[in-house]
N, C-alpha and C positions, 0 to 999 in steps of 0.2 A: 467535405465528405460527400460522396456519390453513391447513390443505395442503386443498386442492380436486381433486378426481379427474372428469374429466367425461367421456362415451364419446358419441362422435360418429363413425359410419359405421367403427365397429371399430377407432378412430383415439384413444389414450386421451391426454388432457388432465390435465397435473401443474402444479399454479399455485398460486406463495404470492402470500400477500396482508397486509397492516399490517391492523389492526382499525381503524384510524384515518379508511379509505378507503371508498368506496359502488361503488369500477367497478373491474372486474380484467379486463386485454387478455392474451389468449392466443397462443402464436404456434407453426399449424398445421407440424406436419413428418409428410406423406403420407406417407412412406420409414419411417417409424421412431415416436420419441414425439415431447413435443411439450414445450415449455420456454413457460414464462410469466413473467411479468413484475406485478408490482403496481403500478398506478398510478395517480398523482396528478400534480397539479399540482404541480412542484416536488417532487415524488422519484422518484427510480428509480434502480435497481441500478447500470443500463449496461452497458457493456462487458465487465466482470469476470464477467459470470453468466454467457455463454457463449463467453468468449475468440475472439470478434471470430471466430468461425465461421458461416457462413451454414447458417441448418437451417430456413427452410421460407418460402413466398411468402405466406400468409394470416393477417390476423390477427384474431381474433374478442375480442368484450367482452363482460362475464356482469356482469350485476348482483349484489354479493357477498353480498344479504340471500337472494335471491328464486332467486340460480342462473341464470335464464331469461338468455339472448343479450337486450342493450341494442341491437342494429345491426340493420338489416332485411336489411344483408348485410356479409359479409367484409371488409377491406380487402385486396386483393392487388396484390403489388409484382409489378415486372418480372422482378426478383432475387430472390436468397434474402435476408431479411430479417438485418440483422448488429445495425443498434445503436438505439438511441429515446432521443431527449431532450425535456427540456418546453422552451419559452421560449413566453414572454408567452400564457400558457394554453392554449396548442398541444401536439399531439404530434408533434415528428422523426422521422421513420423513417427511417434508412439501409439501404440494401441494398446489393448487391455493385456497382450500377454508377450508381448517384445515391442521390437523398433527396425531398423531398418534404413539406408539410404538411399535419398535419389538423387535422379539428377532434374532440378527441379522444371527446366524448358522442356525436358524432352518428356520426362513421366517413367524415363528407365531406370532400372537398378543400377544403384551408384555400387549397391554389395554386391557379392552371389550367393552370402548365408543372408540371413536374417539372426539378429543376438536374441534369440527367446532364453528371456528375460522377467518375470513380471517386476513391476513399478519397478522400470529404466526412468530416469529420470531427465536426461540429457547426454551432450556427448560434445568434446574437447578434442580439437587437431591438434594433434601433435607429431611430430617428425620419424615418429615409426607406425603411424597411422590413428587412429584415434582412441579415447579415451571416455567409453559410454561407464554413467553413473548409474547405480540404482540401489533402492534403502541405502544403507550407510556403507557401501561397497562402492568399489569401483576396477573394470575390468580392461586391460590393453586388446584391442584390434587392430587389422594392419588393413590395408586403403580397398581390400575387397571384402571388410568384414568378418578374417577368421581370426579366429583367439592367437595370441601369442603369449600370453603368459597362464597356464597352467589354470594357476589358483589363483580367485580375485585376490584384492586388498582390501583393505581399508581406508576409507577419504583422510580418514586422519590415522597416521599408525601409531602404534602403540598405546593407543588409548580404548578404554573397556567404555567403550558407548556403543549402543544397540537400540534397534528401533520395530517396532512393529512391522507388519507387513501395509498396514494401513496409514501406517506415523509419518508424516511430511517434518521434515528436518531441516534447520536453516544452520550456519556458523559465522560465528563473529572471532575474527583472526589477530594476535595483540603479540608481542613480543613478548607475553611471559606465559602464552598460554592460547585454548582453543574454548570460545561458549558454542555449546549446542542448545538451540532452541525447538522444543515442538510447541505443538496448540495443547500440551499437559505439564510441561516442565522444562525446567533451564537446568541444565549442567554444567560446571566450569572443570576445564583441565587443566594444570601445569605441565611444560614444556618437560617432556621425559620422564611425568609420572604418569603411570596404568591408569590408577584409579582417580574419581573425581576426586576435588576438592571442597564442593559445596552443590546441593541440589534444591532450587528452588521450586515446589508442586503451583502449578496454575489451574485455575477455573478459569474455564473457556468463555462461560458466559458471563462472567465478572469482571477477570484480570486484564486490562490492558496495559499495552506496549507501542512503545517509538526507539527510534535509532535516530542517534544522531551523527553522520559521517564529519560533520565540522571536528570533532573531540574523538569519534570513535566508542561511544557513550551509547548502552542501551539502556532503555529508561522503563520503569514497569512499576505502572500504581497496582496495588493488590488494595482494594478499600481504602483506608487511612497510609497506609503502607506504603513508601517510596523506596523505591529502589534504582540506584544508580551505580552501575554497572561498567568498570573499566579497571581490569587485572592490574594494566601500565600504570594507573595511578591509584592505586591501594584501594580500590572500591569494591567491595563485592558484599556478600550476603550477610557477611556482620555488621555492614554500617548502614543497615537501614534507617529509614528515619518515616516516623509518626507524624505526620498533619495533621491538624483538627480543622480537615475540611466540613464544611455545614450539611454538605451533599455528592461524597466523593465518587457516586457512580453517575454525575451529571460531565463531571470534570472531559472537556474536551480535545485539548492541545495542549503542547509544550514547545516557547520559542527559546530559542539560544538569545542569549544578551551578553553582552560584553562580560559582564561578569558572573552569571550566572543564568537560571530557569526563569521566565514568564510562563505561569500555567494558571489554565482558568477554564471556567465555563460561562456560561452566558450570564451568572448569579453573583458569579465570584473569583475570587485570583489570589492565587499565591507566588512570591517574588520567594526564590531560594540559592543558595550560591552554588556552585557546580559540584560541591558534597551533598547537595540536599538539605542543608542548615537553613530554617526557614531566618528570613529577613522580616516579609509583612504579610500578612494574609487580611482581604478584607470579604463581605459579603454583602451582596446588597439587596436589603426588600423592597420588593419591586410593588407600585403599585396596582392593586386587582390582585394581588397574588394567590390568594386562594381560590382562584375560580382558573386559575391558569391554568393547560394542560399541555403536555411534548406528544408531538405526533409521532410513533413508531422511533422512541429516541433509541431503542436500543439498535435498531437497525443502524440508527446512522452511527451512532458512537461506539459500537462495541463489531458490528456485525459486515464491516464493510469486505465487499469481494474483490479481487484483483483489477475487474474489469470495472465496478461501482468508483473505485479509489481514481484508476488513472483517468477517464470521466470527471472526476472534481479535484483533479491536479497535485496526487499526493502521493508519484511513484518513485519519489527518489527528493528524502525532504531533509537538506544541510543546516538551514536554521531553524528551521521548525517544523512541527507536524503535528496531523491528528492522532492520536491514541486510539488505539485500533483492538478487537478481542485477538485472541491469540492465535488465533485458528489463522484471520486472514491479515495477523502479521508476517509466519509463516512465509503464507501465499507469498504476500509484495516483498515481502525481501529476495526470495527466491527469483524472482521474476525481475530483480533489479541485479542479482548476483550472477543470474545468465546472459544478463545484456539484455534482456527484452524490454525495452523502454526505447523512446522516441532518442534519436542520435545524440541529441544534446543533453550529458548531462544537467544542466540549467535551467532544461525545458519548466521545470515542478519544483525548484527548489525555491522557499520562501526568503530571500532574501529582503524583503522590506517588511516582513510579517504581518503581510494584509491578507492574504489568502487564506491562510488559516484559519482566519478568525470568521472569515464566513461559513466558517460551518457551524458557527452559532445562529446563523439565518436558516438554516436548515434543520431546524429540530423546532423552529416553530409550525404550528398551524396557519394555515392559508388564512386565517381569519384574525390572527394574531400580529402583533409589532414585531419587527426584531429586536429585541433588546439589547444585544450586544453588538458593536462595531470597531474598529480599529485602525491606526495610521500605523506609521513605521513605530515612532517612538511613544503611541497614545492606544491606551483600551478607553471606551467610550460603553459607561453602564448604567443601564435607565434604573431610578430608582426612588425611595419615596426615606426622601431625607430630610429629617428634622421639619418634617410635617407638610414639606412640598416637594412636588413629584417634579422630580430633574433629572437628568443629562450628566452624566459626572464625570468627567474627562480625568482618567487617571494617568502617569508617567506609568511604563512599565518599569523602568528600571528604578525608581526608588519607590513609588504605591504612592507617590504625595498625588495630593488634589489638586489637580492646574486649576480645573475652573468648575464649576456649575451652571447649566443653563435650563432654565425653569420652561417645564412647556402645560403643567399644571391639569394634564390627560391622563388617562391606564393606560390608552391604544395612539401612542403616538406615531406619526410618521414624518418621518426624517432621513435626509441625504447627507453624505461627509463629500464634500467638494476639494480630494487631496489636494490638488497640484492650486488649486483657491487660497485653501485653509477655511474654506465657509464650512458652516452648517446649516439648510435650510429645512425647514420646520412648516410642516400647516398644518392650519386648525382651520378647519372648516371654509369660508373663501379669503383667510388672513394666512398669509406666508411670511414669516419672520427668517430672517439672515441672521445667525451669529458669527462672528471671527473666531478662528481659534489658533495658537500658538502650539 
């Protein structure tokens, strides 16, 4: 990544940009700095980079080899500039009170209206010209932007779902039916009926949520409370299921396994089968535990932003993922549902379920162990068992104990050497190697 710094009339320019790319669009904030964007056809950040905050009406292009502005002049919105998508080799700009197309090398109007609009959301080519979203609507225009059909719709018809003017709306799409998600509630639909059939209320600052696209599974701990969610396989709102986790607002992931859930926190784990039927749950006291403390855990567990998420690799997660508050699941699904993620599917997907688990390194303090680590097929949880302080290599898939290794510290530090199978260990100028299976 290549950071750009550009001064224009005392006004400084910060702009990343992929190596990959030849144009980077800038976007001016008079009042203060200035936030950029890199792009291309077919990527960009979006939403996540400046939390859907309006910061400024101008937007300028620099050639990425050369520096020198590509435009003869600015594009300036009416609004302050919120979000940008591509479709069919265009640039979207949304701003606070419509949208708009260009044409993104030259800086000209791709429309001759502009769709005023508020909260547009996006916009879909399609073969009698495109299909801009907004709230839970959505309206036909034809390739210079004027309306062709009359009266909006509805993203999903016939269904009595409505949303605020503020409400960010995500769907999970199943052959017997339609979930609407916001950051306050789940809704489920059946195929040809009006009304919902189950409405789940969330706390934003409590409830989290994951999707999983291997099953087509959204997953949502409310406290104790699991919910597993898939119309196609009889799962919804009456077959929740009660955990008697030890500390269910620490809980930070969920891995898909062959036969069912790996979920845990750095403390603890529950193994459950793809209904939620718990299998093993264990917990482990860690030693020093009462003097222990999580740095800003709600931030990282509950509170992550679109741009925080794709940063630690969790914009599109098929075996596994973080558990996220509801607000900025929302966010990254949406933001995975418009294409805006890196080309490769693959790019974030945890298939060997080691990523994940480092986000148990990340809720400790700089001055603390990590306690938690993990292989494809092993959770690794420090703890103070049967009177000595060890290393406890658990199976995810059954919870049995492979092994224990004693390192008889509170503040251990330790390496997992995967493609080894070591574990190396010091204590002060003594470095011990363990094997592990």
């Amino acid at each position: 990544m290549v950071k750009l710094y550009y001064q224009k009339n005392t006004t400084l320019v910060n702009c990343f940009l992929q190596k990959i790319i030849s144009l980077l669009i800038a976007v001016e904030n008079k009042s203060s700095s200035l936030v950029g964007g890199a792009i291309k056809a077919g990527f960009t950040m979006g939403l996540s980079l400046i939390g859907k905050k309006v910061i400024g009406k101008e937007l300028i292009a620099f050639d990425v080899n050369s520096g020198k502005e590509t435009w003869k002049k600015p594009i300036k919105l009416d609004e302050g500039f919120v979000d940008y998508q591509f479709e069919d080799g265009k640039l979207f700009l949304i701003h606070e009170d419509g949208a708009k197309l260009f044409d993104y090398h030259t800086g000209e109007d791709a429309w001759k209206k502009e769709f005023k609009r508020k909260k547009v959301k996006g916009v879909e080519k399609t073969s009698e010209g495109y299909i801009v979203y907004y709230k839970n609507k959505k309206h036909l225009v034809d390739n210079t932007g004027k309306k062709v059909w009359k009266k909006p719709q509805k993203v999903i018809k016939n269904v009595d779902f409505e949303v605020d003017d503020e409400e960010e709306f995500t769907t999970f799409s199943y052959d017997k039916g339609t979930i609407f998600v916001t950051p306050y509630r789940i809704e489920y639909f059946q195929n040809g009926e009006e009304k919902r059939v189950y409405k789940i209320k969330l706390d934003e600052k409590n409830d989290k949520l994951t999707y999983h696209e291997k099953n087509n599974s959204l997953i949502l701990l409310s406290g104790k409370k699991l919910y597993i969610l898939n119309p196609d396989k009889e799962l919804g709102k009456d077959q929740v299921k009660k955990i008697d986790f030890n500390d269910a607002s620490k809980i930070t992931s969920v891995e898909i396994r062959d036969n069912g859930y790996f979920i845990n926190s750095n403390w603890e784990y529950v193994i459950t089968d793809f209904k939620g039927n718990v299998i093993k749950n264990e917990y482990f006291k860690q030693p020093g535990e009462g003097f222990r403390h999580l740095k800003n855990f709600g931030s990282y567990a509950l509170g992550f932003t679109g741009f925080g998420m794709q940063g630690l690799g969790y914009a599109n997660a098929t075996y596994g993922s973080a558990l996220v508050g509801s607000g900025a699941f929302v966010g990254k699904q949406n933001t995975i549902n418009r294409g805006i993620k890196h080309a490769n599917k693959g790019v974030s997907q945890f298939n060997d379920g080691t990523t994940i688990s480092e986000i148990g390194e990340l809720l400790w303090d700089g001055d603390r162990h990590n306690a938690f680590k993990a292989t494809k097929n092993n959770a690794f949880f420090y703890a103070n068992k049967g009177g000595k302080k060890v290393l406890v290599q658990v199976n995810k898939d059954s919870g049995d104990t492979v092994e224990t290794y004693e390192f008889g510290v509170d503040k251990p530090k330790y390496k997992i050497d995967k493609p080894a199978k070591k574990i190396y260990f010091s204590k002060g100028k003594d470095l011990k190697i363990f094997s592990y299976n």
